[in-house]
Every structure is written in structure tokens, then in C-alpha cells.
N, C-alpha and C positions, 0 to 999 in steps of 0.2 A: 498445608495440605499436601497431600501427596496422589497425584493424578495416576490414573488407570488406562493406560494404552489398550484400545478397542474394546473398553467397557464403560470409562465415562465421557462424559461428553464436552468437547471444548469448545470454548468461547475465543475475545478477542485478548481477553485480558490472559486468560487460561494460557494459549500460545505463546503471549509472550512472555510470563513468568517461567515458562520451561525453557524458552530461548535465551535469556538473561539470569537462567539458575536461580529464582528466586522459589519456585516450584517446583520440585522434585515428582520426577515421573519414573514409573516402573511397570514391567508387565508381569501382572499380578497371576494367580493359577489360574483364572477362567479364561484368561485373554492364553496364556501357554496352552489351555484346551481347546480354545478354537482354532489357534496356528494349526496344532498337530492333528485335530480329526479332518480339516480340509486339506491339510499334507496329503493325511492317509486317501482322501478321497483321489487325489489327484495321482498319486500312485498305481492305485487301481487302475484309472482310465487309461495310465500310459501305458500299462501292461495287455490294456485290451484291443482284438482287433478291430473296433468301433472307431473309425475317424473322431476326433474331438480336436475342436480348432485351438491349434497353440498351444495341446499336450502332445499328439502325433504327428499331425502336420504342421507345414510351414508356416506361411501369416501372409495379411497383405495376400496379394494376388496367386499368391502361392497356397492359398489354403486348402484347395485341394489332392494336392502333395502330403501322402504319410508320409512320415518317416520314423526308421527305424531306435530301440531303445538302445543301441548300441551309438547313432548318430547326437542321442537328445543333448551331451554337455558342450559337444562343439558348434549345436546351433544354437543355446543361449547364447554362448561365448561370442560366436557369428553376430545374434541380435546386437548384442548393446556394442560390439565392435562397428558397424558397418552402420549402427544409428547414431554415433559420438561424430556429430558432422555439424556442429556449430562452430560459429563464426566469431565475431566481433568482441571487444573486452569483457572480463567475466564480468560476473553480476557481484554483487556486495557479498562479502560472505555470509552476510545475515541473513541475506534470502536464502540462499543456499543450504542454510541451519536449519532457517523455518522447512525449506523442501521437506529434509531430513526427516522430520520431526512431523509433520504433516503424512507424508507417507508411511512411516513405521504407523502410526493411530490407524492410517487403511487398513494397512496389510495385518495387524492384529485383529481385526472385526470377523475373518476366519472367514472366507470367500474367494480368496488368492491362490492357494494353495502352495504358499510359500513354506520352505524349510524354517524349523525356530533360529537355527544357527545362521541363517539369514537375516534374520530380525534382529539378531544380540549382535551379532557385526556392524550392523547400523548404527544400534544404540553405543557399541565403545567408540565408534568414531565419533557420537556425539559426546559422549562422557571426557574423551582426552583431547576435545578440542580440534581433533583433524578434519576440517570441514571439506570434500570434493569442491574443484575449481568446477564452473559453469560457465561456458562462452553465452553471452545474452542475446544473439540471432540463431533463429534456424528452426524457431519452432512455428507449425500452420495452427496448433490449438486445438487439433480434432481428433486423432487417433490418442488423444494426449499427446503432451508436451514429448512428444519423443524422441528428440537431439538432447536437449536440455538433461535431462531424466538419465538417457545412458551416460551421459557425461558424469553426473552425480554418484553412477552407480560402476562408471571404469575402474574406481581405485578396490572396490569388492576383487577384480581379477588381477590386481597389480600394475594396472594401467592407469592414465591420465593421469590428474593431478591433485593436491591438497593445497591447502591454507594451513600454512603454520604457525600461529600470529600473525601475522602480516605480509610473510612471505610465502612464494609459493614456490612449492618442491616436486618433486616426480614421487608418484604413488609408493613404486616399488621402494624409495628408498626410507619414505615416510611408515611403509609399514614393518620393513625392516628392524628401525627403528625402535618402534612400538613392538617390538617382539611379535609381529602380526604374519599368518602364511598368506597369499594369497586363496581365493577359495574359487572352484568350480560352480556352475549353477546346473541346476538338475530340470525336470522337464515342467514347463510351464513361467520358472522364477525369471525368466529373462521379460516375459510378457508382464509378468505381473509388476515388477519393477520402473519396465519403461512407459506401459501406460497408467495412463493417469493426469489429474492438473494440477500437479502440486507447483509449477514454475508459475500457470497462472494464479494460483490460490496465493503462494507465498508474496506475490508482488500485491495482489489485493490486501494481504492482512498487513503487509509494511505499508502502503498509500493510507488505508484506514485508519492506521497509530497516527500517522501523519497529520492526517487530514482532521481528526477530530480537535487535537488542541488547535489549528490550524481555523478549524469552523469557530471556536470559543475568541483565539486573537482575532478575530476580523468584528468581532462585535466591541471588542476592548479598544483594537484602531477605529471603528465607525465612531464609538463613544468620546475617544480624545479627540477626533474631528470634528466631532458638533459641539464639544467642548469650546477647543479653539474660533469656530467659527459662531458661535455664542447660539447655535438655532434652538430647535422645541423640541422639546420631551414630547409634546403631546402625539404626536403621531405615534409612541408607544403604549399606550393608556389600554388598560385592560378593557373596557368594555367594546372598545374597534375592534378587538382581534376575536374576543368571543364570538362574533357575529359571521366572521370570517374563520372558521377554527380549524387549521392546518395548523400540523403540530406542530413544526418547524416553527412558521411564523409565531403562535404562541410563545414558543420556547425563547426564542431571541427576543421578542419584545417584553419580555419578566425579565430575561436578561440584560435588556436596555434599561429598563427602570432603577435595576438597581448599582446599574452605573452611575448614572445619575443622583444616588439616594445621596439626601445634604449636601448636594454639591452646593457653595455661594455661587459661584460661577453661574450656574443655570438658575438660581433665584433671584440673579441682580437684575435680569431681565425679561423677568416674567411680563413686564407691563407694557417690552416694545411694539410697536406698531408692525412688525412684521407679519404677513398673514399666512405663508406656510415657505417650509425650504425645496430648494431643488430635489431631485428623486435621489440621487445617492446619500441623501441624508435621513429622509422619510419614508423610503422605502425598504431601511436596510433589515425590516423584521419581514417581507415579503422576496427581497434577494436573497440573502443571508439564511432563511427560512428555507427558501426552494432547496438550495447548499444543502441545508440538513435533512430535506425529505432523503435527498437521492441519496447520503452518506448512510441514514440507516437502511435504505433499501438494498446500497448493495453490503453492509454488515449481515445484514440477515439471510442473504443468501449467500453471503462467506462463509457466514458460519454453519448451514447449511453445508457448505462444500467442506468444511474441514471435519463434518463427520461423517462422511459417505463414502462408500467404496465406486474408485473411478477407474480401476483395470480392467481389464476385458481377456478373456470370457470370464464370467460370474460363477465359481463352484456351488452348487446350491444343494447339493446331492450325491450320493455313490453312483451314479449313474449319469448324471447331468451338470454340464456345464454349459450357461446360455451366450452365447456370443453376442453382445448387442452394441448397445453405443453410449454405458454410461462414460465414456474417458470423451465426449464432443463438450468445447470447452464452453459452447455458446451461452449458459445461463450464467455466465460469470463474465464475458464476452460482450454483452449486449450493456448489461447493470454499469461495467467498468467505463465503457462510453459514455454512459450518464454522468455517472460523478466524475468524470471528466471535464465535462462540460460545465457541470457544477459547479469545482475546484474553479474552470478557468473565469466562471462570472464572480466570484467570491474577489481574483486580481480584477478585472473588469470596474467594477465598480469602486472597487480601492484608488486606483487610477483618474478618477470624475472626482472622488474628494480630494486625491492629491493638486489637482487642476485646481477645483475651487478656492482650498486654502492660497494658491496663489493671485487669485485674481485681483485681493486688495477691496476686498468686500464685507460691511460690515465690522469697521472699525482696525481691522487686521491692514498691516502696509502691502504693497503691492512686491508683491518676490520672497513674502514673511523678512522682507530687509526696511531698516528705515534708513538706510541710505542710499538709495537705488543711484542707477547713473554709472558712477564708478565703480559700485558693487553689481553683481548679477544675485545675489541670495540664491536663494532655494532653487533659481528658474531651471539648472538643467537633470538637476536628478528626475524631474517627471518626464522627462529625454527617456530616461534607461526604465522606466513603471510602463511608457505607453512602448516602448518595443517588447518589453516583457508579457504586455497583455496583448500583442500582436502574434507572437510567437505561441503564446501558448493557442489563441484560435487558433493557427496554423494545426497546431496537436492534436485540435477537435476533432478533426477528420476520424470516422468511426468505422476502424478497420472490422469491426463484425460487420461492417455492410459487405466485407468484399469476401469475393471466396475465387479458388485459384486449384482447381482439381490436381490431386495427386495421388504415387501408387497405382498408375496405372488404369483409372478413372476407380477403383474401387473406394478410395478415399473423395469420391466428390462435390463432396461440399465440406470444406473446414471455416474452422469460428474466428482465426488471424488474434486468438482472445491473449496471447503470449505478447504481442505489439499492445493489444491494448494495456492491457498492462505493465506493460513498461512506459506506455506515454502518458500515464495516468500518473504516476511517480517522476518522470519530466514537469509536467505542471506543476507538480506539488511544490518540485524546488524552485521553480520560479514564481511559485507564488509567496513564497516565502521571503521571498527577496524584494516582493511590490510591497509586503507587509512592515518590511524593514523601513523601504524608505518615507510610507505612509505614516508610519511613528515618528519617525525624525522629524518630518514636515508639524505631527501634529504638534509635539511636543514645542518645537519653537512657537506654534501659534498659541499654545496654551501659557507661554513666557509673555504674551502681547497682552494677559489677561488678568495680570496682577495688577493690586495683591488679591485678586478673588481665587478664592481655594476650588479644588474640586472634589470627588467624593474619594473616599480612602484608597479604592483600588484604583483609580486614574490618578492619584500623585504618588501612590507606592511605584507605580510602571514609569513616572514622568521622574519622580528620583534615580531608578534604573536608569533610564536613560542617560540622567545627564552623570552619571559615574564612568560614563565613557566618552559621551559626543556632548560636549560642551553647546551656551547658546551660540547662536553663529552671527557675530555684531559684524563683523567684517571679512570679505573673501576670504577663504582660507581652501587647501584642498579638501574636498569632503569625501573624498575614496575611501582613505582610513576610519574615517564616520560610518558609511556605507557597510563598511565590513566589517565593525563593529557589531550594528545594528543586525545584521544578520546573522550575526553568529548568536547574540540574542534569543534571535529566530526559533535557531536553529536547536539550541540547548535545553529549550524552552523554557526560560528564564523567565519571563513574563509570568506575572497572576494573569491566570483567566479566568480562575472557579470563583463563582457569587452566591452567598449567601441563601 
């Protein structure tokens, strides 16, 4: 397929087939008609003696300051100069792609008033791979990301920085290079550029890719933990969850069934006297479930935000430009908190069955070792699961509670949705890493369990396993195991799709 820049509409999958080149995108004639009749609009109004905020006047507390058509390229230039005031290590370049790529689909929807030759600049930086550096502090998340943003948008005048593969170079010389001039911006393209929440949006659509296989392994880890620990299927049985019908929970507990499906493992002991399991084991369609409400909730209004125009003011007419507040980051701000919180109970309870499998419960040895004493087994990796699900509560803290007035009080209340979103991607990796060692642990308990098999996709993931991290009969160092296992993780090498 080939996607339509400010004519069709993107998804999760959509974005990132254009950021990984597998989907080819173009701005088609309607999408060049809209660029250019909101140019023209914007033209007009800068020619006229009507104040209109951010074509004539200044911005910010200055907005009722004209200014002159003679002054309008040196105060774009001004704008994204004097707003490229970020801080701390860049962000990945893939966010930074996604930015890219996110905002061109805005500024084509023809409400901006941007130049085309703005837009095609854009798009050859995404074409030859020269992605703008982004420092990852400095944005409050409510006039849009507006540090972030000019920083993305410096190397348009020959300033700041690129990604060149993996290195990063100074703009002027990268565009050099590329046979590129630097360009001037004309009146309004400074606004239109720096606001917006593409720093927020692009860290929600990276956490989301993340987070979904992420939601699928934790029901694959729950599955090889109740494996190991021999408990009951029945707490996933269809007509419980009917009765309770949250989609989420529904969805993981079909999901648990047919992890389970043919398992011997789980048939050798249908007859034991046990009468039900601890809650990280029987509750994991009601945790794991909650997980996936908030993961499509904030999808849906991602995607939501990666079709919507978030600059300010809004050209809407030859006469009218509405100044409002679509670039305040809070609807993506508030959601990002949730599946935050989500993410961090998803390690949360990872961590209660890593605990369990060692307790020595249930026919399993105590430390998953049978030679305890002079061996320690398993005991200290759930050392590095409960600081990982301690630090990620740490991260819970939900910066769209706080607001911290700026600009002069004109900006007085921002959404902080730029921290959420990046601490929302903080958890992920650490959850990623509790998942790790929760495998590892399970898998040795599912070696206590022979020769009973399990169902197809829990010994495809338990042969994974041991093609790297061996059983563990006697001390050995397990860091190398560890980091293994998480790279794993990471690659997404795990099955998690069922039937």
C-alpha cells in the first residue's frame, strides 16, 4: 500500500511500516491542495492590517505585538532558535523518525499554513535517512512539545544536529553533504512546526509497539509458571469470565486456555487435592486483563492524536485563524499515566510468581536447585525482579498531576505529558527484564516436570530457552543467562500469538 500524507488515516501498525520502510508514503494531489490553499490563506492574513496571532504578531506573552512583513523570517528563525533549549541525552532516533513523520501527516491536513517546500524538506530528510538529534528534557507538554520540536526542526535552517547512521553530525555539514541549502521560514511556519505533540505522541506509539508483544509474553510467562508450579487451568474457563466480561480479562483467559491446550503437564494432575492457587496465578486473566484495558485505551487515543492537527492557531479560513489549545498534551498525558501503571503491575505480579517458584512448593526443590546448602539456585535473581518492580512504582508517579506555570503565567497550566512519556518507556524496559528472569526461573521449573510435556507453544519457548541458558544443576554465574534471556526479550523472539 502506499499511504496518503493528510488524506489517510494512520494506525499503529500504519506508522510504523512508514518508519521501518515497509509502507511507502507520499503526498498525493489533494494533500499538495491543501498545503497550498492554507499557504495562500496565510498569506493573505500576513499582508493584512488585522492582528492575527503568530502570522503578525509575536507569541506567548507577546502576542499583542505586530509585527512587521519585513521582520516575519527573522522571527521564525528567532522562534525555533531561542526554543531549541533542551537538555539531557537525545532520544533514540526512532522517535525522532516517528516525530518526523507524525508531523508532516499534521501539517498536510491543510490547517497550518505551511509552505509545500516545507513539507518536501521534511519528507527528504526522511527519505535519505538524516534524522534531527532531539535532547529528551525540556519539554512542560502544553503549548506542544516546544524544545523538542525546534530541535527537530533546527537542521530546516542549518542548525543543530542529525543522525547519520549512528553518528551524529552538525546539520550544516550533513546538509552540505546531501547537496541540501539551508531554508528561511516564512510567517506563521515557525508556529506551525514547533507546536504540536509529536515528542509526546511518538514515545506513546514506541511504548504501544512495545508494550503489546510485552502484554502477549506475560501471559506466555504466567502460562510456563503455572506450568512449572503444576496449578489449575480452571480459573481460566470460559463461562467465569462471561459472567465478568471485561475485554481484557476475556482476551487473556482464551489466551490461557490455549496455552494450556494438550498440555500432559496440566492433565497429570487434574485429580490433585489442591483447591485453588495463590492470586498471581489465578488472577492473571483479571491483572494481565486490567494491562490490556488501559493498553487499548491509550492506543485509541493515539491514534486519535496521530490524526489530528495539534499547532496553533488553526487556519480555517481567508479571514480566520482560531488561536486555541489544540497542541495541550493532556489527552495523551493523563492515558500515558495509566498504562503506566498498567505496564508496572504486568512486572508487579511477574515478580509474586517468580517468588513462588522458589518457595519449594508443590513438588518443585526449594531455590529450583536440588542441591541447596552449597548451592544458592535461583535465590538471587528475584534480588534484581523485586528492585526492578520497586523502581518501576517509583516511575508511577503521574507527572499530568503536576503543572508548573510558564511564559509568563500565559502558559498556566501544562500537561508535564513529554516526562510521561518517556517514563512510560522506562517501565517498559524494565519490564522487560522481570520477563526475562521470570522465564528463566520458569523454564527450570518446567525441567522438575519431566518427562510430562507441555502444550506446543510453551515447549517451542522452553527449547528457545535452553539454546542459550542451559538447566542450572550447579552454581554457575547467571548474568550471562540474564542477558541472554533479555535480549530475547527484547528481539521478540518468543511465540506469543495462539491460535
Amino acid at each position: 500500500m502506499t499511504f496518503r500524507y493528510g488524506v489517510d488515516r494512520l494506525n499503529l501498525d500504519i506508522v510504523n511500516g512508514i518508519a521501518d520502510g515497509s509502507i511507502e508514503a507520499e503526498l498525493c494531489q489533494e494533500a499538495l491542495d491543501k498545503i497550498n490553499n492554507s499557504r495562500q490563506r496565510v498569506d493573505k492574513m500576513a499582508a493584512s492590517d488585522k492582528a492575527v496571532y503568530g502570522i503578525n504578531t509575536g507569541f506567548g506573552p507577546l502576542c499583542d505585538t505586530q509585527v512587521s512583513p519585513e521582520e516575519t523570517k527573522l522571527l521564525q528563525k528567532n522562534l525555533l532558535i531561542t526554543h531549541a533549549v533542551g537538555v539531557g541525552n537525545p532520544i533514540a532516533k526512532s522517535i525522532s523518525k516517528l516525530m518526523l513523520i507524525t508531523k508532516v501527516h499534521a501539517l498536510s491536513q491543510g490547517f497550518s499554513g505551511i509552505r509545500l517546500q516545507v513539507v518536501e524538506r521534511m519528507l527528504k530528510f526522511i527519505e535519505l535517512d538524516i534524522i534531527p538529534v532531539v535532547p529528551e528534557q525540556g519539554s512542560v507538554g502544553a503549548s506542544g512539545d516546544l524544545a523538542p520540536l525546534s530541535h527537530l526542526f533546527l537542521p530546516l535552517l542549518g542548525e543543530g544536529e542529525f543522525w547519520v547512521g549512528d553518528e551524529i553530525q552538525p546539520a550544516a555539514k550533513v546538509l552540505s553533504d546531501n547537496n541540501l541549502e539551508a531554508m528561511d521560514l516564512d510567517s506563521k511556519e515557525g508556529l506551525a512546526l514547533i507546536n504540536g505533540t509529536q515528542f509526546i505522541l511518538s514515545h506513546a506509539i514506541t511504548g504501544l509497539t512495545k508494550m503489546r508483544y510485552l502484554l502477549d509474553l506475560a501471559d506466555v510467562a504466567g502460562a510456563m509458571s503455572i506450568e512449572g508450579m503444576q496449578g489449575s487451568e480452571q480459573p481460566f474457563r470460559e463461562e467465569l469470565h462471561a459472567i465478568r466480561a471485561f475485554e481484557g480479562n476475556i482476551a487473556v483467559a482464551k489466551r490461557m486456555r490455549r496455552l494450556f491446550k494438550d498440555s500432559q503437564n496440566m492433565a497429570d494432575h487434574e485429580e490433585c487435592d489442591r483447591v485453588q492457587d495463590p492470586y498471581s496465578l489465578r488472577c492473571i486473566p483479571q491483572v494481565h486483563g486490567a494491562s490490556r484495558n488501559a493498553f487499548n485505551h491509550l492506543k485509541e487515543l493515539a491514534e486519535t492524536e496521530m490524526n489530528s492537527v495539534t499547532d496553533n492557531p488553526i487556519v480555517i479560513s481567508e479571514e480566520e485563524a482560531i488561536s486555541g489549545g489544540s497542541f495541550h498534551g493532556q489527552p495523551l498525558a493523563m492515558v500515558l499515566d495509566y498504562a503506566s501503571i498498567a505496564a508496572a503491575e504486568l512486572g508487579n505480579i511477574s515478580d509474586r510468581r517468580c517468588y513462588l517458584l522458589l518457595e519449594g512448593l508443590h513438588g518443585l526443590p526449594r531455590l529450583l536447585t536440588t542441591s541447596g546448602g552449597l548451592n544458592s539456585g535461583m535465590m538471587i535473581p528475584q534480588y534484581t525482579t523485586a528492585a526492578l518492580v520497586t523502581e518501576n512504582k517509583s516511575l508511577c508517579f503521574p507527572p499530568s498531576a503536576d503543572s508548573v506555570p510558564t511564559s509568563m503565567g500565559q502558559e498556566d497550566h501544562v500537561s508535564m505529558g513529554s516526562i510521561s512519556g518517556r517514563k512510560f518507556n522506562q517501565i517498559l524496559g524494565n519490564l522487560e527484564k522481570i520477563f526475562a528472569i521470570e522465564l528463566m526461573y520458569a523454564a527450570q521449573a518446567v525441567d522438575f516436570r519431566r518427562p510430562n510435556t507441555c502444550s506446543d507453544i510453551i515447549e517451542q519457548n522452553h527449547a528457545l530457552i535452553r539454546t542459550k541458558v542451559a538447566k542450572l544443576e550447579e552454581d554457575r554465574l547467571l548474568k550471562p543467562d540474564i542477558d541472554a534471556m533479555v535480549e530475547f526479550v527484547k528481539s521478540q523472539a518468543f511465540t506469543v500469538t495462539v491460535n
